[in-house]
Backbone atoms as SQL, in Angstrom:
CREATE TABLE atoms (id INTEGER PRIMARY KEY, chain TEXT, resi INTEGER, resn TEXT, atom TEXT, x REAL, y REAL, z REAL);
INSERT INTO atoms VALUES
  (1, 'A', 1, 'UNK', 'N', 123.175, -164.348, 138.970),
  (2, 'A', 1, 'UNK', 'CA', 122.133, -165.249, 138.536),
  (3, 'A', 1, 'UNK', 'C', 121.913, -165.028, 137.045),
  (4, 'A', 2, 'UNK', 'N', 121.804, -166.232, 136.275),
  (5, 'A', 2, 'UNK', 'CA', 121.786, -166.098, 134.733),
  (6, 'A', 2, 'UNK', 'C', 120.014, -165.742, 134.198),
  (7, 'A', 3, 'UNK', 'N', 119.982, -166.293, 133.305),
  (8, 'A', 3, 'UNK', 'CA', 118.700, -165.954, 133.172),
  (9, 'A', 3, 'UNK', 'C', 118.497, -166.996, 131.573),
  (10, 'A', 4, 'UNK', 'N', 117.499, -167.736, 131.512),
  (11, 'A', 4, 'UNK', 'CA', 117.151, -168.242, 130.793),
  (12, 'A', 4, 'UNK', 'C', 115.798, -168.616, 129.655),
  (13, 'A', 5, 'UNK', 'N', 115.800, -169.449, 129.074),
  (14, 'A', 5, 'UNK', 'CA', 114.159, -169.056, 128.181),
  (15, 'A', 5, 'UNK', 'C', 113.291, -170.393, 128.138),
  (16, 'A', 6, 'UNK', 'N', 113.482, -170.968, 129.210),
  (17, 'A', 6, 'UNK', 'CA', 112.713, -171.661, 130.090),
  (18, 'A', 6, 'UNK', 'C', 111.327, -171.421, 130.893),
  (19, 'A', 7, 'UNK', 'N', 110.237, -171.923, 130.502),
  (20, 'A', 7, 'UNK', 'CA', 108.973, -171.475, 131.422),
  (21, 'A', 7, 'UNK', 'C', 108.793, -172.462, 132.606),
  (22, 'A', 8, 'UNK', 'N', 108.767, -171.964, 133.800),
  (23, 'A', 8, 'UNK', 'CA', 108.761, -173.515, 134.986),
  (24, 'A', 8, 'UNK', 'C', 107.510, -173.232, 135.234),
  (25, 'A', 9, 'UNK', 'N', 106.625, -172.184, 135.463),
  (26, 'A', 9, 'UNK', 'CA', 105.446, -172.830, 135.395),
  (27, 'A', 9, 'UNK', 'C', 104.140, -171.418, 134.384),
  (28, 'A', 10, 'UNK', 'N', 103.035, -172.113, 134.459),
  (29, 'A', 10, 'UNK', 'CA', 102.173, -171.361, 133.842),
  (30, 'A', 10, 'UNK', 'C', 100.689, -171.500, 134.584),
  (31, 'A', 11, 'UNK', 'N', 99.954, -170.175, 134.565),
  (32, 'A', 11, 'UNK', 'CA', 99.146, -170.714, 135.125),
  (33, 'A', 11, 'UNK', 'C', 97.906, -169.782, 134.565),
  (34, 'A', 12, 'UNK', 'N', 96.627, -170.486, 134.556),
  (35, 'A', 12, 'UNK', 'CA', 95.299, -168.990, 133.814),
  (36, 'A', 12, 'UNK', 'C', 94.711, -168.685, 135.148),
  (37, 'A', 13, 'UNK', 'N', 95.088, -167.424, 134.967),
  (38, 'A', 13, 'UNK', 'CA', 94.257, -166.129, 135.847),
  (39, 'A', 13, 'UNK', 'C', 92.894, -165.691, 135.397),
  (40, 'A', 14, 'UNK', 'N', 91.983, -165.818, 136.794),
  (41, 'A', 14, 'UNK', 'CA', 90.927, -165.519, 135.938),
  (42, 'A', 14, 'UNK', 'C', 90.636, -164.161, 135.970),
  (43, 'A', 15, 'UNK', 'N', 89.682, -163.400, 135.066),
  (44, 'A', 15, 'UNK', 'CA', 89.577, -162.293, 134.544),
  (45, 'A', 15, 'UNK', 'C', 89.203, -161.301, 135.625),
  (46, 'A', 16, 'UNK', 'N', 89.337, -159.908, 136.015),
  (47, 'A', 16, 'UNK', 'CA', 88.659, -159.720, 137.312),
  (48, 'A', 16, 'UNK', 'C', 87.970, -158.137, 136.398),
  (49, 'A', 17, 'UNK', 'N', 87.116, -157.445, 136.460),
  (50, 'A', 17, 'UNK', 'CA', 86.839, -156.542, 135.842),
  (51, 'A', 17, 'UNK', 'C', 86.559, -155.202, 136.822),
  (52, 'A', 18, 'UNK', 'N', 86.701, -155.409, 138.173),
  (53, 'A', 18, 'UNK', 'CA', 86.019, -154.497, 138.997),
  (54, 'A', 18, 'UNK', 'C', 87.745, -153.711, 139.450),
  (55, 'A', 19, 'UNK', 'N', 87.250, -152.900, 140.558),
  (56, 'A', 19, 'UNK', 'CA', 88.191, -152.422, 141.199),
  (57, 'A', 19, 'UNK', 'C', 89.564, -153.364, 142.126),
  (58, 'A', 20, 'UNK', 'N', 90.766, -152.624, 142.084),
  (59, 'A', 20, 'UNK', 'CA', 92.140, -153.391, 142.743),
  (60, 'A', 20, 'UNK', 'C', 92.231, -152.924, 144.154),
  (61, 'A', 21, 'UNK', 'N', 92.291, -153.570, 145.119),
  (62, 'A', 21, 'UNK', 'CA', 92.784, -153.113, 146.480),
  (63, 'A', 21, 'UNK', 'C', 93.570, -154.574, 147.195),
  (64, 'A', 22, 'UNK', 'N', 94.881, -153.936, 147.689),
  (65, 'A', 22, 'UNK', 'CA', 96.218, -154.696, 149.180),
  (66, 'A', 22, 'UNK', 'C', 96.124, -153.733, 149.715),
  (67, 'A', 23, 'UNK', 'N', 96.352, -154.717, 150.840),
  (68, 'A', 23, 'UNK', 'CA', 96.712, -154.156, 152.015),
  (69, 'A', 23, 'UNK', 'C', 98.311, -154.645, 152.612),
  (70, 'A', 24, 'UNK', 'N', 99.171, -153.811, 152.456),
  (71, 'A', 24, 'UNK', 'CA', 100.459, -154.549, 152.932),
  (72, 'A', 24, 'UNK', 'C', 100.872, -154.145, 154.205),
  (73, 'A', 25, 'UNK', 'N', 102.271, -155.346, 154.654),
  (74, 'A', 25, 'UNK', 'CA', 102.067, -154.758, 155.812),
  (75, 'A', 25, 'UNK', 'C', 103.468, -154.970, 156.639),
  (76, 'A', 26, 'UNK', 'N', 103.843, -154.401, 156.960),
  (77, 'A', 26, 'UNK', 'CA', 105.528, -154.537, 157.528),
  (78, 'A', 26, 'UNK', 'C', 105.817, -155.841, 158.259),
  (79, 'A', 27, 'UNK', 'N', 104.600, -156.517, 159.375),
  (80, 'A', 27, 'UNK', 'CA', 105.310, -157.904, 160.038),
  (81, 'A', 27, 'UNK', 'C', 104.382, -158.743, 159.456),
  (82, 'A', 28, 'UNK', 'N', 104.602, -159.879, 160.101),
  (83, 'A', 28, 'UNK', 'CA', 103.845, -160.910, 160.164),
  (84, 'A', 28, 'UNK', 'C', 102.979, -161.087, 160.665),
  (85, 'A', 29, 'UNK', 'N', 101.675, -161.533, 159.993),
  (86, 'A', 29, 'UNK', 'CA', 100.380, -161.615, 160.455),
  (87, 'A', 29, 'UNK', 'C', 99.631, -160.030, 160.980),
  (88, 'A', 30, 'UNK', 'N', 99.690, -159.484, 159.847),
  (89, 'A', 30, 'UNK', 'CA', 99.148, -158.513, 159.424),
  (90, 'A', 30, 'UNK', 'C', 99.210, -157.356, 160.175),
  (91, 'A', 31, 'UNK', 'N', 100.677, -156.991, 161.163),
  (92, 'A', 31, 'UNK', 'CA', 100.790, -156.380, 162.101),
  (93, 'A', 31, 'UNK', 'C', 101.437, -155.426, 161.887),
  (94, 'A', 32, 'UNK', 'N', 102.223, -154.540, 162.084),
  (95, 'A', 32, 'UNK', 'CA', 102.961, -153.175, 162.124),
  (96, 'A', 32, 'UNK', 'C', 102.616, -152.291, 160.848),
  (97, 'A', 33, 'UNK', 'N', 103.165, -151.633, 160.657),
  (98, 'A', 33, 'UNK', 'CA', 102.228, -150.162, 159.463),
  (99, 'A', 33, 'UNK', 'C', 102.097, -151.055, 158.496),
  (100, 'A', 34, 'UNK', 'N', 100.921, -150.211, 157.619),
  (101, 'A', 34, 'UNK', 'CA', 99.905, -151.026, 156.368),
  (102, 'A', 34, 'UNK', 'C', 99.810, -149.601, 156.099),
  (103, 'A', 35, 'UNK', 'N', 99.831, -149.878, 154.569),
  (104, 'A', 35, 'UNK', 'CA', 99.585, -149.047, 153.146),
  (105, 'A', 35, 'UNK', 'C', 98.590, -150.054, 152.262),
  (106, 'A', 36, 'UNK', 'N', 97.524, -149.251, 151.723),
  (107, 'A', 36, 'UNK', 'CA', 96.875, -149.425, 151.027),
  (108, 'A', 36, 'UNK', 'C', 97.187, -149.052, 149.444),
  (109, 'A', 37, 'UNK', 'N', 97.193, -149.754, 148.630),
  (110, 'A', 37, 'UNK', 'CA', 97.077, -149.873, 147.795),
  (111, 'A', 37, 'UNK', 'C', 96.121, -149.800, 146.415),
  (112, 'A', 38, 'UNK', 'N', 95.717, -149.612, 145.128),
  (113, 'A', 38, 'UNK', 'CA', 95.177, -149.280, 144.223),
  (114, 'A', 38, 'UNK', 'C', 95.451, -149.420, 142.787),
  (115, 'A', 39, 'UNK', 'N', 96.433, -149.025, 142.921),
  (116, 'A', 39, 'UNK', 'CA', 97.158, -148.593, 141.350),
  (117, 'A', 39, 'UNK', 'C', 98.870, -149.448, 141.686),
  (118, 'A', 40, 'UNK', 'N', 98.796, -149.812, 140.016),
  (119, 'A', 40, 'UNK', 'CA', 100.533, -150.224, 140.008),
  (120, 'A', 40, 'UNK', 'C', 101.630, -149.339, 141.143),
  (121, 'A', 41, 'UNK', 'N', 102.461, -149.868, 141.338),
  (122, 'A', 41, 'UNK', 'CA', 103.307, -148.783, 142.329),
  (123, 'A', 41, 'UNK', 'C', 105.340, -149.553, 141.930),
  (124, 'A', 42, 'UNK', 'N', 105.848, -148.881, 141.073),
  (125, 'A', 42, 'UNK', 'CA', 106.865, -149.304, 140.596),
  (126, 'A', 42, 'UNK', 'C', 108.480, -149.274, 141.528),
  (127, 'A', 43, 'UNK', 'N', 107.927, -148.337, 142.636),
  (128, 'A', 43, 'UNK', 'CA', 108.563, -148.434, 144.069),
  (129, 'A', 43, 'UNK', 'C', 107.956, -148.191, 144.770),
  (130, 'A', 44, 'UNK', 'N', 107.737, -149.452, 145.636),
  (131, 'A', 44, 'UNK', 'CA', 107.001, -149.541, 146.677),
  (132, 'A', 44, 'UNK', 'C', 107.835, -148.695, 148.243),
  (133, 'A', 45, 'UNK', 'N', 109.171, -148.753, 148.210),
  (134, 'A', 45, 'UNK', 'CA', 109.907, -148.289, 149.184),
  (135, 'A', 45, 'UNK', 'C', 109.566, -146.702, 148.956),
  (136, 'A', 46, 'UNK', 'N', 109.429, -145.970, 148.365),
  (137, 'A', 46, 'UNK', 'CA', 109.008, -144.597, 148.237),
  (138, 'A', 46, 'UNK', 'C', 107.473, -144.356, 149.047),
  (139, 'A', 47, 'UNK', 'N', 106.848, -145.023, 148.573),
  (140, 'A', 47, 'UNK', 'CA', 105.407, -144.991, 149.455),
  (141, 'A', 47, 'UNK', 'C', 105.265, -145.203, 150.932),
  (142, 'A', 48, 'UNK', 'N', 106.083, -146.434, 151.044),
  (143, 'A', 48, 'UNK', 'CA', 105.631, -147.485, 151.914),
  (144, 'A', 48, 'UNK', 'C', 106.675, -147.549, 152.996),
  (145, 'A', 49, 'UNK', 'N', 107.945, -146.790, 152.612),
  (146, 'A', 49, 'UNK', 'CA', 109.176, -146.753, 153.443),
  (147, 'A', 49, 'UNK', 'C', 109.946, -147.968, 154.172),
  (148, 'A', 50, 'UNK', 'N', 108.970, -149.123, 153.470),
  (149, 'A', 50, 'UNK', 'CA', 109.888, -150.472, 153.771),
  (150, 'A', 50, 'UNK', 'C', 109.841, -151.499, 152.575),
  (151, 'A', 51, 'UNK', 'N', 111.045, -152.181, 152.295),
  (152, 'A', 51, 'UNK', 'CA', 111.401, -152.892, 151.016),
  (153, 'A', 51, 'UNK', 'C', 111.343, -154.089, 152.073),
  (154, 'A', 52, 'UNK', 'N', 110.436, -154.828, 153.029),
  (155, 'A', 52, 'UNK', 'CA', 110.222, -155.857, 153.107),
  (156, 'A', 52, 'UNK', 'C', 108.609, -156.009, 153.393),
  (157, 'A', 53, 'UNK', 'N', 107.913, -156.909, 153.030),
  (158, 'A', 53, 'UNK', 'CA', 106.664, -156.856, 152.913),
  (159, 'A', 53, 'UNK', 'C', 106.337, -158.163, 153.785),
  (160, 'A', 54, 'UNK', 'N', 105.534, -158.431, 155.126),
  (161, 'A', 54, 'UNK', 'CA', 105.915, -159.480, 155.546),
  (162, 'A', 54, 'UNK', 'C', 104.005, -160.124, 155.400),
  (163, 'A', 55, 'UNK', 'N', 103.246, -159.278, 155.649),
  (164, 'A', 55, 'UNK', 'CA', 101.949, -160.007, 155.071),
  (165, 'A', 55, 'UNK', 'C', 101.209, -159.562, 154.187),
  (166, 'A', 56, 'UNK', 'N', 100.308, -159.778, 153.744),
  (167, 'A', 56, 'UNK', 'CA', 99.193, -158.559, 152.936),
  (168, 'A', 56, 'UNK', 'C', 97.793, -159.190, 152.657),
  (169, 'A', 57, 'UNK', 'N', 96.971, -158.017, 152.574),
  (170, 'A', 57, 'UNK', 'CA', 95.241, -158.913, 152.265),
  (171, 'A', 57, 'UNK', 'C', 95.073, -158.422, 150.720),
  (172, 'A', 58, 'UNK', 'N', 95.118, -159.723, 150.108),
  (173, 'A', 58, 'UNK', 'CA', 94.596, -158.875, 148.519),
  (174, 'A', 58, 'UNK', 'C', 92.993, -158.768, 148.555),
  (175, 'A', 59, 'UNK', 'N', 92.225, -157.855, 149.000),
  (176, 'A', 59, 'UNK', 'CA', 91.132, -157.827, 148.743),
  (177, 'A', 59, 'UNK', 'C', 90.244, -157.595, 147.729),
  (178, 'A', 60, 'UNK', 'N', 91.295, -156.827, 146.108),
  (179, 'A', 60, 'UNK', 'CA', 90.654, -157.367, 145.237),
  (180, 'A', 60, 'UNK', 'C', 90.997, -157.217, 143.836),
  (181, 'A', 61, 'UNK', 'N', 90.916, -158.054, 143.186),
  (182, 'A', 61, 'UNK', 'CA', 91.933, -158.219, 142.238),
  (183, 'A', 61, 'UNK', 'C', 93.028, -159.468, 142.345),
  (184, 'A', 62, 'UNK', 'N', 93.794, -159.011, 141.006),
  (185, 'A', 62, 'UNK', 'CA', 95.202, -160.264, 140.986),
  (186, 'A', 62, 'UNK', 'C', 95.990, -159.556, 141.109),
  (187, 'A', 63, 'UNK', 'N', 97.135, -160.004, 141.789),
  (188, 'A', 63, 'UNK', 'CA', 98.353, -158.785, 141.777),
  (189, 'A', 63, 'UNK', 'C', 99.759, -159.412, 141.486),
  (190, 'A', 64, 'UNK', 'N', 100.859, -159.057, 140.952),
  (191, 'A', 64, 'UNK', 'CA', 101.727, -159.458, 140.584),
  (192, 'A', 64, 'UNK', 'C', 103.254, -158.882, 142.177),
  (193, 'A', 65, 'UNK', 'N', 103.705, -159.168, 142.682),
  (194, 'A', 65, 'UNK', 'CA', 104.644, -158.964, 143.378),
  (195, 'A', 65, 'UNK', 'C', 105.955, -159.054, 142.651),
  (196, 'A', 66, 'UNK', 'N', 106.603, -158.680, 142.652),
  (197, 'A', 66, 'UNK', 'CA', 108.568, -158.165, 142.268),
  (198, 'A', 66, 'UNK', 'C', 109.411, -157.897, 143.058),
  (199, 'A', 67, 'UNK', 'N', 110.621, -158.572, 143.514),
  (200, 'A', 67, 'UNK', 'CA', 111.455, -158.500, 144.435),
  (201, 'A', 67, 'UNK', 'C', 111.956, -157.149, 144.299),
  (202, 'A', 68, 'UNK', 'N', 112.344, -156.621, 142.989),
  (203, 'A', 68, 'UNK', 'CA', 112.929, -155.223, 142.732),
  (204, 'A', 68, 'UNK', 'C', 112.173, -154.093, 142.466),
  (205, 'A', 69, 'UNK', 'N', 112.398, -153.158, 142.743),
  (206, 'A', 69, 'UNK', 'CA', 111.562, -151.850, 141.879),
  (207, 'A', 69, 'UNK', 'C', 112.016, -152.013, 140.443),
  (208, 'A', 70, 'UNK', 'N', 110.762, -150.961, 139.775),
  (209, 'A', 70, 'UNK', 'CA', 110.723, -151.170, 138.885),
  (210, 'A', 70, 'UNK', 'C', 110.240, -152.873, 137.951),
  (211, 'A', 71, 'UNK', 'N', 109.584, -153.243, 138.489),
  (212, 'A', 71, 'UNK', 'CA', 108.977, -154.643, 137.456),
  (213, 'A', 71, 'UNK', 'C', 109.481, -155.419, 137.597),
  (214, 'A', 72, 'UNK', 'N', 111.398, -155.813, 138.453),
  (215, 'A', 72, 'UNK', 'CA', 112.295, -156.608, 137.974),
  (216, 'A', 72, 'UNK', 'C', 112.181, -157.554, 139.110),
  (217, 'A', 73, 'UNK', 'N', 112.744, -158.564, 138.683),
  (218, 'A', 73, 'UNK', 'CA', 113.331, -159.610, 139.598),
  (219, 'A', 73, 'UNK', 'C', 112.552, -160.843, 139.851),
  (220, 'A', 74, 'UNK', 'N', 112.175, -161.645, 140.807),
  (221, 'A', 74, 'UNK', 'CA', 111.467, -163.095, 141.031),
  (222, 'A', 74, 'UNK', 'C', 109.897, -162.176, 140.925),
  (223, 'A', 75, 'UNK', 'N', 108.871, -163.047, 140.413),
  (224, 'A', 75, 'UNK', 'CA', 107.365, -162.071, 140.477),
  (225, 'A', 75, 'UNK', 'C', 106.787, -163.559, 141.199),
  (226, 'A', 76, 'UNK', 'N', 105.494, -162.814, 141.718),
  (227, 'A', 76, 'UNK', 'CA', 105.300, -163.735, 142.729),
  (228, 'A', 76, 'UNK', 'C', 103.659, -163.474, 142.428),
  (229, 'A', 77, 'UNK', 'N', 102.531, -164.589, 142.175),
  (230, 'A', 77, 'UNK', 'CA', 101.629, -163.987, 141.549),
  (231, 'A', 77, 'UNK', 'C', 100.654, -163.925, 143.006),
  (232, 'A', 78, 'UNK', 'N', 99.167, -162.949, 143.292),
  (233, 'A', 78, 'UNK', 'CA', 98.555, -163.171, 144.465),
  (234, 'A', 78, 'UNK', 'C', 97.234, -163.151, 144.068),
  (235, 'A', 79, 'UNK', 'N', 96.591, -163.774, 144.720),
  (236, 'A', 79, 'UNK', 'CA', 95.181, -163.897, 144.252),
  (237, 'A', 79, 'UNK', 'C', 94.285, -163.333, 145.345),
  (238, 'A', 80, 'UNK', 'N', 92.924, -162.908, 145.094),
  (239, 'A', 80, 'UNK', 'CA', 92.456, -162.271, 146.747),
  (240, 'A', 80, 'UNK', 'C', 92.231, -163.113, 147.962),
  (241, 'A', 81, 'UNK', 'N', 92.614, -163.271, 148.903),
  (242, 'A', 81, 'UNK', 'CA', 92.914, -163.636, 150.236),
  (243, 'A', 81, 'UNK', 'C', 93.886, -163.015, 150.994),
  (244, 'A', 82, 'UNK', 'N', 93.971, -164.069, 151.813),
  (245, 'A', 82, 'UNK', 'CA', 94.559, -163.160, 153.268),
  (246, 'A', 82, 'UNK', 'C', 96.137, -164.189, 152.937),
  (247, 'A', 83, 'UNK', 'N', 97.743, -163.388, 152.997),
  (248, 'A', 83, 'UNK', 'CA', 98.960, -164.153, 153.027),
  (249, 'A', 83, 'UNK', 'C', 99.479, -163.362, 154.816),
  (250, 'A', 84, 'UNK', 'N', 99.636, -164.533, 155.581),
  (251, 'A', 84, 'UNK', 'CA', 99.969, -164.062, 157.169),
  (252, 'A', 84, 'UNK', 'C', 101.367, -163.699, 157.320),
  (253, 'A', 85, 'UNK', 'N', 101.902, -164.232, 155.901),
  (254, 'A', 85, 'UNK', 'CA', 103.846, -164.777, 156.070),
  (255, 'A', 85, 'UNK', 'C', 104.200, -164.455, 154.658),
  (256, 'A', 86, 'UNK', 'N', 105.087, -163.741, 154.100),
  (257, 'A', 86, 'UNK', 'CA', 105.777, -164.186, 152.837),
  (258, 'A', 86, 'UNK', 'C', 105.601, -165.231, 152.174),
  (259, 'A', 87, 'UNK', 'N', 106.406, -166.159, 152.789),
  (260, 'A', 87, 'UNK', 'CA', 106.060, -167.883, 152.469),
  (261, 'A', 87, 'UNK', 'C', 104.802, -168.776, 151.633),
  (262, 'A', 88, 'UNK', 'N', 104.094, -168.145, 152.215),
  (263, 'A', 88, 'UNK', 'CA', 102.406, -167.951, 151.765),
  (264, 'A', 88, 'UNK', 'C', 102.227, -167.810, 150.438),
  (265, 'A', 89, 'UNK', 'N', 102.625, -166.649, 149.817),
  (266, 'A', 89, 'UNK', 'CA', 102.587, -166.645, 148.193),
  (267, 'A', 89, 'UNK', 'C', 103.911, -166.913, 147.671),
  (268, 'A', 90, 'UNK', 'N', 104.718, -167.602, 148.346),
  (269, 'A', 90, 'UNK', 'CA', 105.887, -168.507, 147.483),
  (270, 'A', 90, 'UNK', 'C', 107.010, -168.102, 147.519),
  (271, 'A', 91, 'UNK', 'N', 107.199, -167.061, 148.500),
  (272, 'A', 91, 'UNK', 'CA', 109.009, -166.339, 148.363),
  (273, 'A', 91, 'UNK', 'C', 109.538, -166.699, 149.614),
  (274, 'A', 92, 'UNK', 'N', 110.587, -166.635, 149.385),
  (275, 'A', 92, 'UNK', 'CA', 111.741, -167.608, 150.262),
  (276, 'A', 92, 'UNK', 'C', 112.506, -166.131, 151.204),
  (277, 'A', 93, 'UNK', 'N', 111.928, -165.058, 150.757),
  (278, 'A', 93, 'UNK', 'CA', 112.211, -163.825, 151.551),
  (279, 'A', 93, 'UNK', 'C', 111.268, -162.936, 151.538),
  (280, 'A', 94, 'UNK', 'N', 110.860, -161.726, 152.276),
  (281, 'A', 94, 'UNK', 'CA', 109.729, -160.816, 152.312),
  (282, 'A', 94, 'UNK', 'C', 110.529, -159.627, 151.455),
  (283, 'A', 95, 'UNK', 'N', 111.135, -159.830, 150.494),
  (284, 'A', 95, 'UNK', 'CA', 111.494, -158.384, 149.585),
  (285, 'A', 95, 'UNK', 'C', 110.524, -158.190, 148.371),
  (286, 'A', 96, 'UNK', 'N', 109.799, -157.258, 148.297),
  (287, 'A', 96, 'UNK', 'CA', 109.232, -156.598, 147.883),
  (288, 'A', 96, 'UNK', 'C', 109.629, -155.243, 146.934),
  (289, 'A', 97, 'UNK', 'N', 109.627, -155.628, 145.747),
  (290, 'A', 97, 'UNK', 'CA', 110.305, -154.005, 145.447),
  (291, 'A', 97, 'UNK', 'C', 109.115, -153.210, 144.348),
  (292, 'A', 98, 'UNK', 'N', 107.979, -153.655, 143.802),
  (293, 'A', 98, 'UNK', 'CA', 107.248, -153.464, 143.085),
  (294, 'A', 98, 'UNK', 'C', 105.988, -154.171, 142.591),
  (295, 'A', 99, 'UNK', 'N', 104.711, -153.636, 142.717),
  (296, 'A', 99, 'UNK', 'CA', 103.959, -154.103, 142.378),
  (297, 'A', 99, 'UNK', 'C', 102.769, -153.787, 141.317),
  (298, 'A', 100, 'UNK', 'N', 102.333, -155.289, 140.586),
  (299, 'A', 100, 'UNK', 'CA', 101.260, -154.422, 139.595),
  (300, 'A', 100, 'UNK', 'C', 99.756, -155.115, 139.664),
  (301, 'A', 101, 'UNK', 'N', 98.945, -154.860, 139.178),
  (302, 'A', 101, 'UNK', 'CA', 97.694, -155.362, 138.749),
  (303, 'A', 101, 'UNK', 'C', 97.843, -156.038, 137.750),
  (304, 'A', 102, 'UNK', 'N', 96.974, -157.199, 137.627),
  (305, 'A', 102, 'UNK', 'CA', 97.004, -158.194, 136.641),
  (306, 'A', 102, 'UNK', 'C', 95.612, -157.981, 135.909),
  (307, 'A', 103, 'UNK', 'N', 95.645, -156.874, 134.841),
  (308, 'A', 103, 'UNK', 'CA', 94.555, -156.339, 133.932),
  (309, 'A', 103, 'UNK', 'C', 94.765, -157.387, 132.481),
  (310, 'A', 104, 'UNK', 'N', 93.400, -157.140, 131.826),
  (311, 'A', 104, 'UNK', 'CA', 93.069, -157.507, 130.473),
  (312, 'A', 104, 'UNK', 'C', 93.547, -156.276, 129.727),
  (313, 'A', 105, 'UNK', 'N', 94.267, -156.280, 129.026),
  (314, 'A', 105, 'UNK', 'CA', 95.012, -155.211, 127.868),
  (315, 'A', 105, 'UNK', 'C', 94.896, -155.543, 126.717),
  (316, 'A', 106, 'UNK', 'N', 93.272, -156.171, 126.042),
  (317, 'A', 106, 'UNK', 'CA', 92.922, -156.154, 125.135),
  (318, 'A', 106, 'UNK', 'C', 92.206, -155.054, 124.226);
């Protein structure tokens, strides 16, 4: 896959100032082991012992999703609610390889 300097979409996040918490979770519809979450986590498979993520509750905060560890690959943005399916926040597979918080770094 190439890579280009094309923006397909953009979007404003709004500001969140309080504390970050997911809940992820191995199946669908919020079923088999769940790890909680807090802080950036740049491999999630080290923590979490599975590189597929099939639901999650963002309860608070914005969070950024990454197919790869380490930061890389399709990012998938989440806002707080409940996703029952992958599909839900926009990926065409449940791979998961890294995730961050979407902070003000002013």
């Amino acid at each position: 896959m190439g890579f280009n300097d094309t923006i397909k979409s953009c979007q404003i996040i709004p500001l969140h100032t309080g504390s970050f918490m997911i809940k992820l979770y191995e199946k669908e519809d919020f079923r088999g082991q769940m790890a909680d979450f807090t802080e950036d986590n740049p491999h999630i498979y080290k923590d979490f012992k599975y590189n597929e993520i099939n639901s999650c509750n963002v309860i608070e905060g914005h969070w950024i999703f990454y197919e790869e560890p380490n930061y890389r690959g399709r990012q998938y943005y989440l806002s707080p609610g409940e996703y029952r399916k992958f599909s839900e926040w926009g990926a065409s597979n449940a791979r998961v390889g890294s995730i961050k918080r979407v902070q003000d770094f002013y």
